[in-house]
N, C-alpha and C positions, 0 to 999 in steps of 0.2 A: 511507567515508561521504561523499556530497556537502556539499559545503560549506552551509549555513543563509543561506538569502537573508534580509534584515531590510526590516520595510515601513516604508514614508517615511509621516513624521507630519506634519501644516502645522499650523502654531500660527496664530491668527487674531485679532490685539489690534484691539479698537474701542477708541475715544478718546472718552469721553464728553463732550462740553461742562460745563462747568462754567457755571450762569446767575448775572449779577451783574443788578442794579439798575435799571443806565442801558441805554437802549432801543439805543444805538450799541454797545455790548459783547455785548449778545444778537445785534447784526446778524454781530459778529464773529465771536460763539462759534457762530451758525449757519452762516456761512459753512464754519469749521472744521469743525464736524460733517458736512456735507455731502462737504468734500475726505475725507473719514476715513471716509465710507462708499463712495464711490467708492475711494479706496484700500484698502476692504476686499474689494468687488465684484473689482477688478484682482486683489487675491491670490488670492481665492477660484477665480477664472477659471484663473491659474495652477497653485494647488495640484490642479485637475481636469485640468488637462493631462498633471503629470506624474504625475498617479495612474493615469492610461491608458497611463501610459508605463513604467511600472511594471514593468521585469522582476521580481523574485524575488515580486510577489502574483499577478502572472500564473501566474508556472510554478508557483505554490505551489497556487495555485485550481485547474490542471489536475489535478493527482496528488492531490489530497486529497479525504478525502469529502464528500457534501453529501446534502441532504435533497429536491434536486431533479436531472433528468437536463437538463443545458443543452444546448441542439441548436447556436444559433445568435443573435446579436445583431441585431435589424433598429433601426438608429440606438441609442436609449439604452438597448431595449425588450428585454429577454432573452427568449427562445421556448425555454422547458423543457417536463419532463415532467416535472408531480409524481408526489409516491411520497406511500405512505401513512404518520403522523407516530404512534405510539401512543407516549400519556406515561399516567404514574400519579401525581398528588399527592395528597400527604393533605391537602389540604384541598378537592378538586376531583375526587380518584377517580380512573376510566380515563375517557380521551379518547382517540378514535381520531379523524383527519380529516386532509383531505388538504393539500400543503406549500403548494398553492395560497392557503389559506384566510391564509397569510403576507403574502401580492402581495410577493415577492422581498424580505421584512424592511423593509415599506414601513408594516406595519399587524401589530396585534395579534389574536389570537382564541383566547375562553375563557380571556382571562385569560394568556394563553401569549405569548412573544415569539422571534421568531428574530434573536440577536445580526449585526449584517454587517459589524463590525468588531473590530477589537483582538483579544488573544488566544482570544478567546470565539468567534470570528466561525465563524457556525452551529453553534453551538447553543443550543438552548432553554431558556427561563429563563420564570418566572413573575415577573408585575408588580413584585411584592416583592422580587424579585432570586435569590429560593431555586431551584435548581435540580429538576424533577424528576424522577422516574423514567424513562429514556429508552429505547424497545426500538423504536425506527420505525423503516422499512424502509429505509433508506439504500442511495444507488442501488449501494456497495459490498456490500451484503447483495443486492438483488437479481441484480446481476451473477453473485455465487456460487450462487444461487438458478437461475437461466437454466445457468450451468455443469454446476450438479450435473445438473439435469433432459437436459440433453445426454449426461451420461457416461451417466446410468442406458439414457434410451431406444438409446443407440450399442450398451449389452454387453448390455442384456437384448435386442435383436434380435438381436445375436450369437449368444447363447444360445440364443434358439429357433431357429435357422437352425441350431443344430450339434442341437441335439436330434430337430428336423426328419428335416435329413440328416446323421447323423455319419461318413458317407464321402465324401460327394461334394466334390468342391473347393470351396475357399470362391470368393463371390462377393460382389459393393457392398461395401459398410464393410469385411468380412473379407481383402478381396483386401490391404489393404495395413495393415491393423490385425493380422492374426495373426502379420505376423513380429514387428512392432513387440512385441508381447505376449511371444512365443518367447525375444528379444531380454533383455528386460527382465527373467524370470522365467527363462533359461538364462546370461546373457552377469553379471547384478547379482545379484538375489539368491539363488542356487543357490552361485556359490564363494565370495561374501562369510558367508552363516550357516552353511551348513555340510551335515550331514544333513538337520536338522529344518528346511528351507527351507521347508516347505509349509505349516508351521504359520501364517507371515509374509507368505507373500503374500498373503492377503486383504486387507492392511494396506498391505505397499510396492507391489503393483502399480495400484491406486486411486490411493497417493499419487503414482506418476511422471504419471500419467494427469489427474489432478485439477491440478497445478502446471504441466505442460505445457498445457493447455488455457487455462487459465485467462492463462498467459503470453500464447499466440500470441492471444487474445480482446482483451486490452487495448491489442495493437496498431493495433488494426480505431477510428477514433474517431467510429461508431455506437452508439447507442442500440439492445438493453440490454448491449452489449457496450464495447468501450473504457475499460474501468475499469483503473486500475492496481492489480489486487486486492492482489498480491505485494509491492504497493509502500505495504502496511500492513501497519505491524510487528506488529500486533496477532493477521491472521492467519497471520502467519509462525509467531506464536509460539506459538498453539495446536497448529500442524504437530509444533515443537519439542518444547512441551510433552508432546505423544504420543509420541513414540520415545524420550525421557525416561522416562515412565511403565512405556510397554515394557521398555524396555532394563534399567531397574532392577526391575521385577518377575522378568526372567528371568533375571535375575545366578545363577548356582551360588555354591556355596562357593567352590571352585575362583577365583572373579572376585571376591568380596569379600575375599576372602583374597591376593589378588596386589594390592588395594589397598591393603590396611591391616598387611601383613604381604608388602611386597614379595618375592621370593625374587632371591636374588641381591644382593642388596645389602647392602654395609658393614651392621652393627651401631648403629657410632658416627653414622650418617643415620635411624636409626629409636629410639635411647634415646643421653640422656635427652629431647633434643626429638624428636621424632617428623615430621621436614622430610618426607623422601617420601611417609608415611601421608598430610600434608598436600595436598603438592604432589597425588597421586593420587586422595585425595575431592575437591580443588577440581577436579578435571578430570571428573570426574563432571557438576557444573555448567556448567562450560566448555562442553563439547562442545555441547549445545543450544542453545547461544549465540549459537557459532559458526554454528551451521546456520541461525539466525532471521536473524543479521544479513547472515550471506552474502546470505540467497536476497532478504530486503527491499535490501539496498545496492544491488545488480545490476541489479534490477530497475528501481526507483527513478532510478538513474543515467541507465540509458538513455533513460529520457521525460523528465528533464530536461535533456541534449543536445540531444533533439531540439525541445523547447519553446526553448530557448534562442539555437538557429539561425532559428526562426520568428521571436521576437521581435527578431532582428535586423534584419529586413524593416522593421517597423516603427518601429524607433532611426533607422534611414537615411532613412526618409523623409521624416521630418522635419528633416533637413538638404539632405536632395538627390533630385529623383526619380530624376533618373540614378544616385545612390547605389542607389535602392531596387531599379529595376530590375537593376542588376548583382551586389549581392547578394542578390537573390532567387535569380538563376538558381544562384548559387552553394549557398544556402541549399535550394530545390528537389533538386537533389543530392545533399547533400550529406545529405538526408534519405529518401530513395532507397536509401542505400547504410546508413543506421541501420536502414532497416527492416531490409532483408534481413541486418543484424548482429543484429537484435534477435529474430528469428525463431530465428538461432541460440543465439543465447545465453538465448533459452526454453527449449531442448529440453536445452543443457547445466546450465541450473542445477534443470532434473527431473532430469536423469540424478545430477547430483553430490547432491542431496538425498537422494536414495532407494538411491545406494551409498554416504554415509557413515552415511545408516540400519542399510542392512543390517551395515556394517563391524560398529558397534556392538553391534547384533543378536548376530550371531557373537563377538565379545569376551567380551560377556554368557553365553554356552552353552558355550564352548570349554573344554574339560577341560586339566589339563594335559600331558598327552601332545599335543594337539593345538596347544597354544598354542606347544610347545616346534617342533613341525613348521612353523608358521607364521612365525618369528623366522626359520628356513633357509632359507624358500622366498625 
């Protein structure tokens, strides 16, 4: 897991004067007041310095969601795309409107506010402080949204092109989509489940295809594309939660009974404490866990690498331009060669999602004749 970057706070004491009496202590105590708000004006000036200078809310603002699509900074002035914001409170109902109607968390409306600080920093709150119901399109929902609408219009032209012609050679999308496909449905999940493969591919071949996309999309840092979708554990875990669901709805006897009643195993490991029963339902939970964190840590990792070479450009330049220009070239590079890592390591962390799916899959089905075959191969 990447390490947790922490945001820098500036605390900001004014000095009140204190008024006495006599007309020469007020000249003093104004004087003071004045050095003390210039001394405040000076920190202020600094505590904005290094808030721009800010690596871990930089890299943290890139990888995380938001209620608006950021293109581009012109001086202080951010040039987004809003998204649409749907809240529900009870005492104000549905509000639908767009993140604009915010001015960047500069201004309220209906009563609604967008936090752009502290741990809160985006999201919405109501005046009173009570949070409400939040389902708005966040540019990470739309992203997946633009994804899915891709995979759909990619297979359903597939589809009518083989229904069209179901002998003739493929062509466009087909030409280099049908091995990938062949691939994924003869090479993963055909000897990970077993016979009943076909039952399951409806399920893992959308999934290698859905996480693969979605990977190589977040590379790209365009608008509605460049999201680090993967790199929310949130939808990791729905992924998870699914072949969870699966896996233990199709468990046989034969799988319940290798958990809770291991075969092969000492006596004195299963009564009077029952360690392996244990050990083997906690692995039940495990395993989804593992899958969530993997595909979010990987993910995640690499777009903060590569934020993190970026923000070196701008550490150095504020010491040295010659600093800045020689680690740029470096930094340019060295960013260069993450892409083309991170391209692959898309396509590895579908491949490994959707073969320890299927693993499971097949554990869940496997008889015990089968499972006995499986420990020799």
């Amino acid at each position: 897991m990447p390490d947790t970057f922490c945001k820098a706070l500036f605390l900001v004491a004014l000095l009140i004067p204190r008024v006495s009496g006599s007309f020469a202590a007020a000249n003093a105590q104004e004087e003071q007041g004045v050095d003390s708000v210039a001394a405040l004006h000076e920190t202020e000036k600094r505590g904005e310095e290094a808030e721009k200078l800010n690596p871990g809310e930089f890299i943290f603002d890139h990888i995380k969601d938001a209620h608006d699509w950021h293109i581009l900074s012109v001086g202080n002035k951010p040039v987004t795309i809003p998204l649409p914001v749907i809240l529900y409170s009870k005492s104000k109902g549905l509000n639908i409107f767009m993140s604009s109607k915010f001015k960047h968390g500069h201004a309220s409306y209906k009563g609604f506010r967008l936090e752009t600080a502290g741990k809160n920093k985006n999201k919405i709150f109501e005046e009173d402080g009570s949070k409400p119901f939040d389902i708005s399109i966040t540019k990470n929902i739309a992203s997946l949204f633009f994804g899915v609408l891709i995979l759909f219009w990619i297979f359903l032209s597939m589809g009518k092109a083989y229904r069209k012609n179901p002998v003739s050679a493929p062509s466009g999308w087909q030409t280099w989509l049908e091995p990938l496909v062949i691939f994924v449905r003869d090479d993963i999940i055909k000897p990970s489940v077993g016979p009943k493969y076909e039952r399951y591919t409806p399920y893992l071949l959308p999934l290698f295809f859905f996480i693969w996309l979605h990977n190589s999309l977040g590379l790209i840092p365009r608008p509605p594309i460049g999201v680090n979708l993967m790199g929310n554990i949130a939808v990791t875990m729905v992924l998870a939660v699914l072949t969870f669901i699966i896996t233990t709805a199709s468990g046989t006897r034969s799988y319940w009974q290798h958990i809770f009643n291991t075969p092969g195993v000492p006596w004195w490991l299963k009564l009077p404490i029952p360690i392996m029963p244990l050990v083997e339902a906690l692995g039940i939970f495990t395993k989804p866990i593992v899958l969530m964190i993997r595909l979010f840590a990987n993910i995640t990792a690499g777009h903060i690498i590569v934020m993190a070479f970026i923000m070196l450009i701008y550490i150095f330049a504020k010491m040295s331009t010659g600093l800045a220009y020689g680690i740029s070239i470096i930094s340019v590079l060295f960013n260069v060669f993450m892409f083309f890592l991170e391209m692959l390591v898309a396509f590895i962390q579908a491949f490994i999602f959707t073969f320890l799916s299927s693993i499971y899959f097949g554990l869940a089905l496997a008889e015990p004749h089968e499972e006995h075959e499986k420990e020799h191969a």
